[in-house]
KENU-583617 format. One record per residue: residue number from 1; x, y, z of N, C-alpha, C in turn. Coordinates in steps of 0.05 Angstrom, whole numbers. Layout:
# KENU-583617
+-----+--------+---------+--------+---------+----------+--------+--------+---------+--------+
!   n ! n_east ! n_north !   n_up ! ca_east ! ca_north !  ca_up ! c_east ! c_north !   c_up !
+-----+--------+---------+--------+---------+----------+--------+--------+---------+--------+
! NUM !      X !       Y !      Z !       X !        Y !      Z !      X !       Y !      Z !
...
+-----+--------+---------+--------+---------+----------+--------+--------+---------+--------+
# end
This chain:
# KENU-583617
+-----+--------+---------+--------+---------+----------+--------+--------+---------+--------+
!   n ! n_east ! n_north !   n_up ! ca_east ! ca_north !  ca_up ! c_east ! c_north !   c_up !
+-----+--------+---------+--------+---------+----------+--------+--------+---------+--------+
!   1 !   -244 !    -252 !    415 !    -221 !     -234 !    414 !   -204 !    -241 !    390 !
!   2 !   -198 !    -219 !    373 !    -181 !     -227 !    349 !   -148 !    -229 !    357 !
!   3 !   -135 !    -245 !    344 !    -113 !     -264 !    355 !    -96 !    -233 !    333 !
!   4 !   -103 !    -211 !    321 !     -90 !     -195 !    302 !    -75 !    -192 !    320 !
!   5 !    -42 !    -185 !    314 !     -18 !     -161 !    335 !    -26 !    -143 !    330 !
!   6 !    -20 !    -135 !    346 !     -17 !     -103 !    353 !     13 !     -85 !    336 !
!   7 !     21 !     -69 !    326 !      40 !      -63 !    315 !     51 !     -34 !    323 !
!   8 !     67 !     -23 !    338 !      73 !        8 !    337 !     65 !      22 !    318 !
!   9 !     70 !      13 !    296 !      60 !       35 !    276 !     37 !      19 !    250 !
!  10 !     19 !      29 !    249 !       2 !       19 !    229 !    -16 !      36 !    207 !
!  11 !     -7 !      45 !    188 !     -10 !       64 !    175 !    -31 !      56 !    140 !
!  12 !    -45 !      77 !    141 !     -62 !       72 !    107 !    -49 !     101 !     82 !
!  13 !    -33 !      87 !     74 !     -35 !      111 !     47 !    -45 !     126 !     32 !
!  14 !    -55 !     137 !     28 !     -86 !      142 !      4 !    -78 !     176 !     -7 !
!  15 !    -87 !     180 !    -31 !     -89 !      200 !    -51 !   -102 !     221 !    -41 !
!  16 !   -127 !     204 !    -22 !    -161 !      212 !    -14 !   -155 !     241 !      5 !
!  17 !   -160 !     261 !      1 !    -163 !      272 !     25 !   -187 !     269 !     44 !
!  18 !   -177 !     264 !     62 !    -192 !      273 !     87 !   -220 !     289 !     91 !
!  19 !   -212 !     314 !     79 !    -234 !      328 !     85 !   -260 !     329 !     65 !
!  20 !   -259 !     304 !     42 !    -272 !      293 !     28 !   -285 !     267 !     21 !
!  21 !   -290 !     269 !     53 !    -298 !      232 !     69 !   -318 !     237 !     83 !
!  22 !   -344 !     221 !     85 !    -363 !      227 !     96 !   -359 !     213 !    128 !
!  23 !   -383 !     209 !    144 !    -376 !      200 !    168 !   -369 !     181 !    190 !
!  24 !   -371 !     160 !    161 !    -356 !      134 !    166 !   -326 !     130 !    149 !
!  25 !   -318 !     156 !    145 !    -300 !      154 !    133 !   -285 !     144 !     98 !
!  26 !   -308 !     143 !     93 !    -309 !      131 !     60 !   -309 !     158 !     43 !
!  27 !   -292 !     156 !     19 !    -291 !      173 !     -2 !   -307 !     178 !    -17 !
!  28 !   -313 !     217 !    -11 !    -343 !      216 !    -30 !   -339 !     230 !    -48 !
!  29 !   -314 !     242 !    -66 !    -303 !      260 !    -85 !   -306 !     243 !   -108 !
!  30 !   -303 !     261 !   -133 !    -296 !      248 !   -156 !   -268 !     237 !   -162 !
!  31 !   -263 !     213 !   -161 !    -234 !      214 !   -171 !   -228 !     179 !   -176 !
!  32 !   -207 !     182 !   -187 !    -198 !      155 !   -206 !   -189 !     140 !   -182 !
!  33 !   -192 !     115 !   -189 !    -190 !       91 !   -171 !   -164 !      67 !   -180 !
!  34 !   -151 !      69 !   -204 !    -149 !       51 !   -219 !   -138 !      57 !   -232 !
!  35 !   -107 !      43 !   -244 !     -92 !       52 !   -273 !   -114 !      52 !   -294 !
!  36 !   -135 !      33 !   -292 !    -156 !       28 !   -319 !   -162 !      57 !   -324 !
!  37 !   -165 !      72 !   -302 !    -181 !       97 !   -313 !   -168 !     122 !   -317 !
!  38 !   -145 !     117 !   -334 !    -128 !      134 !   -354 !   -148 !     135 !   -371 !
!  39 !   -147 !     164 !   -378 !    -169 !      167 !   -405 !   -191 !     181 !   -392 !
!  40 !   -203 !     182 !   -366 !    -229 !      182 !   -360 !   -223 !     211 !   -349 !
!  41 !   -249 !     222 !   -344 !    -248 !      242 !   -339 !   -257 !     244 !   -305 !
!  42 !   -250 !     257 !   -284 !    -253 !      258 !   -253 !   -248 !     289 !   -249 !
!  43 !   -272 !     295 !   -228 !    -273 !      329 !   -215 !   -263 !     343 !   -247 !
!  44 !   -276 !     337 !   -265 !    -267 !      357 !   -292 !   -244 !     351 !   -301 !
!  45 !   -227 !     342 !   -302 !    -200 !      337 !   -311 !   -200 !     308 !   -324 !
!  46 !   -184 !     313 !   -344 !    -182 !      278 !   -347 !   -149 !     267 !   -332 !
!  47 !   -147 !     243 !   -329 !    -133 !      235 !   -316 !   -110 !     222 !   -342 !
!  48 !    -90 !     238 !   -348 !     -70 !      226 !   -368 !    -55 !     206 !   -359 !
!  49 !    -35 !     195 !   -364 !     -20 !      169 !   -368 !      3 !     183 !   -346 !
!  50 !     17 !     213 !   -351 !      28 !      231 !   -337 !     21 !     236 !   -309 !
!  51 !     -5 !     247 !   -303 !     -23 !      249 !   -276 !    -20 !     222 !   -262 !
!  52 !    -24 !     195 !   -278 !     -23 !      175 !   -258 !      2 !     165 !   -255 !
!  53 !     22 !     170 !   -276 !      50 !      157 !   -260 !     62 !     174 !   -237 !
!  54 !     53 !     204 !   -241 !      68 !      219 !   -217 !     48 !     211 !   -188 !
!  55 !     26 !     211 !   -187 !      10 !      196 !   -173 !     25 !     168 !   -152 !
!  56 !     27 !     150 !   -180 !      33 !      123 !   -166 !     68 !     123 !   -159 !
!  57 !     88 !     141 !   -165 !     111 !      153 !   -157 !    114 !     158 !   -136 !
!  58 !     92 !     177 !   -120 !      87 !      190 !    -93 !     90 !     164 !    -79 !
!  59 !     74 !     145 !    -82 !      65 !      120 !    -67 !     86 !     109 !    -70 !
!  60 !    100 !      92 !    -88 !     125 !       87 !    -82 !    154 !      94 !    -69 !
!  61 !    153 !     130 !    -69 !     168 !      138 !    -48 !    162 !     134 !    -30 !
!  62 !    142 !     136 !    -17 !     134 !      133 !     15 !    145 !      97 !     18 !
!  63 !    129 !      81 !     -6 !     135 !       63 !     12 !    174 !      39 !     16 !
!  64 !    183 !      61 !     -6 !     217 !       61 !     -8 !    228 !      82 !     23 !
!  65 !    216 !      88 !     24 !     215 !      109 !     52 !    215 !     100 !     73 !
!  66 !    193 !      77 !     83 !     184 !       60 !     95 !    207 !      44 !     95 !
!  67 !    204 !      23 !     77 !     229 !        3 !     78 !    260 !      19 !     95 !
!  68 !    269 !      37 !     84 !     290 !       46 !     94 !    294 !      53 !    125 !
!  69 !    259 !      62 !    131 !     270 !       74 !    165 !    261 !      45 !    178 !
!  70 !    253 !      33 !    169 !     247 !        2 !    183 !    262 !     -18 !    183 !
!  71 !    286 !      -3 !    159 !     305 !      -26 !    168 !    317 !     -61 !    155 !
!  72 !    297 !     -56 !    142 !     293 !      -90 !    130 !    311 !     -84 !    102 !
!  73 !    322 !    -111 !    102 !     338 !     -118 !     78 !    330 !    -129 !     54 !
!  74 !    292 !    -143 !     66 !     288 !     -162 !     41 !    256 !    -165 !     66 !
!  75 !    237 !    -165 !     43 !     208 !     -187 !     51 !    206 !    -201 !     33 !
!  76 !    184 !    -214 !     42 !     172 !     -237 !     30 !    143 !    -238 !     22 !
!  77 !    138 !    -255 !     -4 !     115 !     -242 !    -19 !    100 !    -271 !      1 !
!  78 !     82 !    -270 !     10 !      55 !     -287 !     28 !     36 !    -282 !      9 !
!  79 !     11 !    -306 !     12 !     -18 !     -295 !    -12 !    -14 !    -284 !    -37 !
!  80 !      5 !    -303 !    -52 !      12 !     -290 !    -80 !     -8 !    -302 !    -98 !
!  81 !    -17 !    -283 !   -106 !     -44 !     -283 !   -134 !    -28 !    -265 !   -154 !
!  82 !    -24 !    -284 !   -183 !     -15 !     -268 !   -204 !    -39 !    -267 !   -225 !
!  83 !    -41 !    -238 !   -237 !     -64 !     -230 !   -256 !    -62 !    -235 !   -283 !
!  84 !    -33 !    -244 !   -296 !     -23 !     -235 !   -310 !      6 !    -261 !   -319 !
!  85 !     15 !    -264 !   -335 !      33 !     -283 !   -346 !     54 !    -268 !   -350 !
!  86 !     68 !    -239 !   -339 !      93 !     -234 !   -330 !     92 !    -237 !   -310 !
!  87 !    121 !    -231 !   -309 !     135 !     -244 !   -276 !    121 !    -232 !   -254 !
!  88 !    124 !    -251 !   -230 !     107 !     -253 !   -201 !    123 !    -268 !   -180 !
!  89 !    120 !    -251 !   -154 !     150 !     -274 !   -140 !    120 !    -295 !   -135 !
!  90 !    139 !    -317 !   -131 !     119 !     -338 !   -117 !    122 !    -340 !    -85 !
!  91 !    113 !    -354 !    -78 !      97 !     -351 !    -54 !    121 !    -361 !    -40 !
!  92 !    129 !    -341 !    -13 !     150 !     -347 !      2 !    177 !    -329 !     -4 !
!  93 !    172 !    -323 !    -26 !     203 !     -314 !    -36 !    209 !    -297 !    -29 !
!  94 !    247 !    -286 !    -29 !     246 !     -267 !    -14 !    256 !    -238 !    -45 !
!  95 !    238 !    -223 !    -34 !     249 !     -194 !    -48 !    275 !    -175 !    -34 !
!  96 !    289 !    -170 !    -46 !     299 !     -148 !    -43 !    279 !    -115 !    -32 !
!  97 !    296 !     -96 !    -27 !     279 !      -71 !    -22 !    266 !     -63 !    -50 !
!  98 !    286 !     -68 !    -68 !     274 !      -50 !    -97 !    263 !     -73 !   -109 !
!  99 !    257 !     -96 !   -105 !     244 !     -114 !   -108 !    214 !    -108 !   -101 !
! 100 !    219 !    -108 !    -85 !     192 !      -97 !    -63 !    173 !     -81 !    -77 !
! 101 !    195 !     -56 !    -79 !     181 !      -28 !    -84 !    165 !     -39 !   -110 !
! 102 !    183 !     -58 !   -138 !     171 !      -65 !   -162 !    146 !     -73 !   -159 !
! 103 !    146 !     -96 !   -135 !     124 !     -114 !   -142 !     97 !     -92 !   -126 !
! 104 !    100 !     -74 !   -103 !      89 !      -53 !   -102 !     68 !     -42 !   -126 !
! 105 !     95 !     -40 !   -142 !      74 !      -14 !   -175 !     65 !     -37 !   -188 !
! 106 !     66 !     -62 !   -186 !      53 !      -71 !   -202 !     31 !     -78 !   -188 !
! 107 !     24 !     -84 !   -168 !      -5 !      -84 !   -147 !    -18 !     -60 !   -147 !
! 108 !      1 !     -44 !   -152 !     -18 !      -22 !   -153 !    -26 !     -18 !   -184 !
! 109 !    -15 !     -28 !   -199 !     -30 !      -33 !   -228 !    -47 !     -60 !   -244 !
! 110 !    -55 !     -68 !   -213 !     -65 !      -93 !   -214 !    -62 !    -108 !   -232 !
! 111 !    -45 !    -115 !   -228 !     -25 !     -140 !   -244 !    -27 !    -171 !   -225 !
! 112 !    -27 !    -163 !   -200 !     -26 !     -184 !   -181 !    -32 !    -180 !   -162 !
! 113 !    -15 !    -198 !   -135 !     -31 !     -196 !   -110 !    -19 !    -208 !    -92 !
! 114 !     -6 !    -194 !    -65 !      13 !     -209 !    -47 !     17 !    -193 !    -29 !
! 115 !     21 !    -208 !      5 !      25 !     -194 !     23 !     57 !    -198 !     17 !
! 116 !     66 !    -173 !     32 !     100 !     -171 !     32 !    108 !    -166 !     61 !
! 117 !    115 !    -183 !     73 !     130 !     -178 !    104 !    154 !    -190 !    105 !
! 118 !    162 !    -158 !    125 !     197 !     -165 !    140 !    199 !    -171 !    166 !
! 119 !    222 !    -168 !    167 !     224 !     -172 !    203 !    223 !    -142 !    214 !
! 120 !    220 !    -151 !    237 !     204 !     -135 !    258 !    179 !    -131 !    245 !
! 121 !    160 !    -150 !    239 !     129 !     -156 !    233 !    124 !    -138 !    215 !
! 122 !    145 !    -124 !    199 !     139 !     -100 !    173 !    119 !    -120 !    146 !
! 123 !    103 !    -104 !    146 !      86 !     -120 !    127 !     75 !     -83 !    106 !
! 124 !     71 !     -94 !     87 !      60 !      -77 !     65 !     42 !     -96 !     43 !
! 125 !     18 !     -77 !     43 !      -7 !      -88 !     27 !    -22 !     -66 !      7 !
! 126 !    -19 !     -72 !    -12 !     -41 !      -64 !    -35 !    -67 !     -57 !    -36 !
! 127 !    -84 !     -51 !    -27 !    -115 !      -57 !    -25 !   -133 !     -51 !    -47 !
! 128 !   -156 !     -54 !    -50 !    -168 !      -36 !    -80 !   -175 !     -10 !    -72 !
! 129 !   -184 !      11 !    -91 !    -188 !       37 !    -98 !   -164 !      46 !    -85 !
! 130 !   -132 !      35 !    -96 !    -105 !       52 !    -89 !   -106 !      56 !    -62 !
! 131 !   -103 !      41 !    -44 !     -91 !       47 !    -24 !    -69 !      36 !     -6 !
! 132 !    -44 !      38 !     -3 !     -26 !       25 !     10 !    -24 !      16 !     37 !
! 133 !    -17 !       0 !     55 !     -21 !      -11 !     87 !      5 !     -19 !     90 !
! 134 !     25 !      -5 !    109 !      49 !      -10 !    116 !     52 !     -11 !    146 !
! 135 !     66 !     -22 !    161 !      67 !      -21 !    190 !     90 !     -39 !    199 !
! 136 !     82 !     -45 !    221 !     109 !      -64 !    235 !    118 !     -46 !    263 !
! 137 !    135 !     -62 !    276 !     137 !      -55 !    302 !    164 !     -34 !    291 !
! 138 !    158 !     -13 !    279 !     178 !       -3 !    276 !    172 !      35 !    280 !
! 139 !    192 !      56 !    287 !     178 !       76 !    276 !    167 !      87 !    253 !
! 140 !    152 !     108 !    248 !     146 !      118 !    217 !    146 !     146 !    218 !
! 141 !    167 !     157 !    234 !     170 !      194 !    231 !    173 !     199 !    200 !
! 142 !    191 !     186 !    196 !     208 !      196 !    165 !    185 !     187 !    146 !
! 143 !    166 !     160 !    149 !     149 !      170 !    131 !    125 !     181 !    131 !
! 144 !    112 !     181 !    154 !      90 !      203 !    146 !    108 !     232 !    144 !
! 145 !    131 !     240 !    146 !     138 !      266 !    137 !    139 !     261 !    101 !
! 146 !    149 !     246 !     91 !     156 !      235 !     67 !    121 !     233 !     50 !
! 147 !    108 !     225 !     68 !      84 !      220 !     51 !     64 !     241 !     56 !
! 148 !     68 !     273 !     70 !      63 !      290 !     73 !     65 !     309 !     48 !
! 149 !    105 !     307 !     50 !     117 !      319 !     37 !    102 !     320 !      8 !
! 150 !     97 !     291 !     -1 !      88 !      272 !    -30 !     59 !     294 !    -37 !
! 151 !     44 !     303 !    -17 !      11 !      305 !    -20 !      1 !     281 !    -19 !
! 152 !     10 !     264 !      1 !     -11 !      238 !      1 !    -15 !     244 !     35 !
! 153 !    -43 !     229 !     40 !     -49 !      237 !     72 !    -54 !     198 !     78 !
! 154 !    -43 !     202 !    108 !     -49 !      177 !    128 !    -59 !     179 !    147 !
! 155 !    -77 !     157 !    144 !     -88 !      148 !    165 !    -77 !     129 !    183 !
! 156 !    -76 !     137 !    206 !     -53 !      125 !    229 !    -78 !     110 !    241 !
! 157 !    -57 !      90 !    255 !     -79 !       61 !    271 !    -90 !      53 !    260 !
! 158 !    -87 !      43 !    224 !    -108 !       34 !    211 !    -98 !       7 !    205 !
! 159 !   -103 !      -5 !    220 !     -97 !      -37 !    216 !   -109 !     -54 !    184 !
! 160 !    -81 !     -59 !    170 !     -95 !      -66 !    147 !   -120 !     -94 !    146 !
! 161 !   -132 !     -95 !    127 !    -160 !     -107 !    122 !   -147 !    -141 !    109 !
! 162 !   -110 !    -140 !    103 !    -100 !     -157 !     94 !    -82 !    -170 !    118 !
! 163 !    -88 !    -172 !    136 !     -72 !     -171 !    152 !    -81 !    -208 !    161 !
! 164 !    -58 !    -218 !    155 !     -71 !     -255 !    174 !    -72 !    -256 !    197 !
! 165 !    -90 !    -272 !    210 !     -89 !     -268 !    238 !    -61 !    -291 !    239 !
! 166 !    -53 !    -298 !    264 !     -27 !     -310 !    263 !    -37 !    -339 !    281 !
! 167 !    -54 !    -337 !    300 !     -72 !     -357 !    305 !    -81 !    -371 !    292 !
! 168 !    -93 !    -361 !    275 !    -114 !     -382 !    248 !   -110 !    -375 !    212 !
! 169 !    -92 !    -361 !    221 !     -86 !     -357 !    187 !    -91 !    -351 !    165 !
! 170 !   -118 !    -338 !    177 !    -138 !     -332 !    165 !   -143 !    -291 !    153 !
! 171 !   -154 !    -284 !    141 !    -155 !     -254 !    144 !   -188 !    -251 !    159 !
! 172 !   -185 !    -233 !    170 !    -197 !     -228 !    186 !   -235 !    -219 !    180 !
+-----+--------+---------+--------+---------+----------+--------+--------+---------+--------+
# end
């Protein structure tokens, strides 16, 4: 039996639509994964420098969205891996909300690497091919309306893949 909590709300971010997922649920469309692939071309289009900041914008509202209806004043960066020789909180520290949201765009521009949790077990995680994991014992009306609103779709009950067990400390 995995020692994982359980959380009211446990939510996945993603770009991906839905109805372009085969039947284990994996993305089978053309499309960019990655700030690297500015420049490249996906489903015919190339992906400009423009296309991906309004992109990774979306994601940061939701997860400034998040922070707000949950309540928290400040997390803390856990599993900090820095990619890069600009700044990185170190391990433990506490962020602010717009702290947060920063170290956010830069995970998502893989720069680095860190779980971020608040109280009431609010945690937010980065994953690869762009996808965000927010949850905590908190509600999330305001943001899946918010990340609706954005054109980004969630997947609800999706217990992130970064998640420590609290038992063994381990990811799962």
């Amino acid at each position: 039996m995995s020692g994982l909590p359980r959380f009211r709300s446990a939510l996945r971010i993603t770009k991906y639509d839905p109805a372009l997922r085969d039947e284990s649920g994996a993305f089978t469309g053309d499309d960019w994964t990655s700030v690297s692939d500015v420049g490249g071309a996906f489903g015919g289009e190339i992906l400009t420098l423009g296309r991906y900041l309004a992109v990774e914008g979306r994601h940061l509202l939701v997860v400034a969205e998040f922070l707000e209806e949950a309540n928290v004043e400040c997390t803390r960066a856990r599993g900090v891996e820095s990619y890069r020789d600009s700044w990185w909180p170190a391990e433990g520290q506490s962020l602010s909300c717009l702290e947060t949201v920063d170290v956010v765009r830069e995970m998502l521009r893989e720069r680095g690497f860190c779980r971020l949790e608040g109280e009431a077990n609010v945690y937010i995680h980065v994953g690869f091919d762009y996808y965000v994991f927010v949850g905590g014992d908190v509600p999330c009306e305001r943001t899946l309306k918010t990340a609706a609103a954005a054109g980004l779709f969630i997947d609800a009950d999706f217990t992130s893949p970064y998640q420590v067990d609290p038992e063994t400390g381990e990811l799962p």
